[in-house]
C-alpha positions in Angstrom: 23.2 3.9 -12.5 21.4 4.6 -15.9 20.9 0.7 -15.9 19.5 0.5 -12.2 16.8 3.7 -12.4 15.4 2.2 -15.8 15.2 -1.3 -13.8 13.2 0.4 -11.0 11.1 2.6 -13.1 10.1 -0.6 -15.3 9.3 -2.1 -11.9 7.2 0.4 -10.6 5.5 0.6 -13.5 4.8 -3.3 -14.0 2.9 -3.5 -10.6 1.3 0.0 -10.9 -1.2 -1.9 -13.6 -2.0 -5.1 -11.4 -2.3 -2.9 -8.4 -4.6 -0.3 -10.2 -7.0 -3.7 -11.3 -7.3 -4.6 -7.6 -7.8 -1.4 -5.9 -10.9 -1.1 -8.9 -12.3 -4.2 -8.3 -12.4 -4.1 -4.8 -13.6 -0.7 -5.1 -16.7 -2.3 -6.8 -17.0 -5.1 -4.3 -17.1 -3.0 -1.4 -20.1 -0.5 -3.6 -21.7 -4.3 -4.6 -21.1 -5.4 -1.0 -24.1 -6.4 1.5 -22.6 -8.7 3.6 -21.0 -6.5 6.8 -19.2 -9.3 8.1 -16.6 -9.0 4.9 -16.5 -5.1 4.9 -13.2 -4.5 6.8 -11.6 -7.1 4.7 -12.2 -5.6 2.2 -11.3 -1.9 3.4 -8.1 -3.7 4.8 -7.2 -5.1 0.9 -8.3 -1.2 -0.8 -6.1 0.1 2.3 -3.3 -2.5 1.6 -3.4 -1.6 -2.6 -3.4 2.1 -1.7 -0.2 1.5 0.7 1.3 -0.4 -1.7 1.2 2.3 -5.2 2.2 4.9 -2.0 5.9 3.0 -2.2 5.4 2.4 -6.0 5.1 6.1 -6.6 8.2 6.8 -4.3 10.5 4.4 -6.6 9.0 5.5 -9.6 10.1 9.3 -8.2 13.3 7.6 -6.6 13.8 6.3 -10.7 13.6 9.8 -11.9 15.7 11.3 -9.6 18.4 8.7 -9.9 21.3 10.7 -10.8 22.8 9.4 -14.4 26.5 11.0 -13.7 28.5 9.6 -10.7 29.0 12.5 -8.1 28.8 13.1 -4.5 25.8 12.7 -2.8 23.6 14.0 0.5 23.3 10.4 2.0 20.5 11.5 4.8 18.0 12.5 2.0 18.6 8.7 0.5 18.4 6.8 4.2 15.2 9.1 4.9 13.8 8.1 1.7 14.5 4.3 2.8 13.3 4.8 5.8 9.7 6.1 4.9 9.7 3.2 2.2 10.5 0.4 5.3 8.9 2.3 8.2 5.6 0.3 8.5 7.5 -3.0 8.1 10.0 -1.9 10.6 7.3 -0.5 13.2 5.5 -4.2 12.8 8.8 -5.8 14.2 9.3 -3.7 17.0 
């Protein structure tokens, strides 16, 4: 379990940077922007990047609360947390 939370929390971390560049520059794009044809793309791709560190920030929380110690578990707080994590994706399939 030790090995798995590290995993996710290195994870997390690793697109938390990338993620943090894009939501900036399209930040500045959308400021620099004077074309109003490409303004909802580019709300749709600060949206997206926002979305996106939303579900990075839940495994990087899901990474802390890990437990390290084998013991019994709730399993509804776990397949609620899954389920907020998938819920957009599974609502799109619908």
């Amino acid at each position: 379990m030790t090995i798995l939370s590290e995993t996710i929390a290195g994870i997390a971390h690793e697109l938390n940077n990338p993620l943090g560049n894009i939501l900036g520059y399209a930040e500045f794009v959308k400021l620099a922007n004077k074309d109003p044809q490409i303004d909802p793309d580019i709300t749709t791709i600060i949206n997206s990047v926002i979305y996106t560190r939303e579900i990075v920030k839940k495994l990087m929380f899901f990474s802390c609360e890990m437990p390290h110690q084998s013991k019994a578990q709730e399993i509804n707080p776990i397949i609620n947390f899954t389920f907020s994590i998938l819920k957009q994706n599974i609502q799109k399939k619908k």
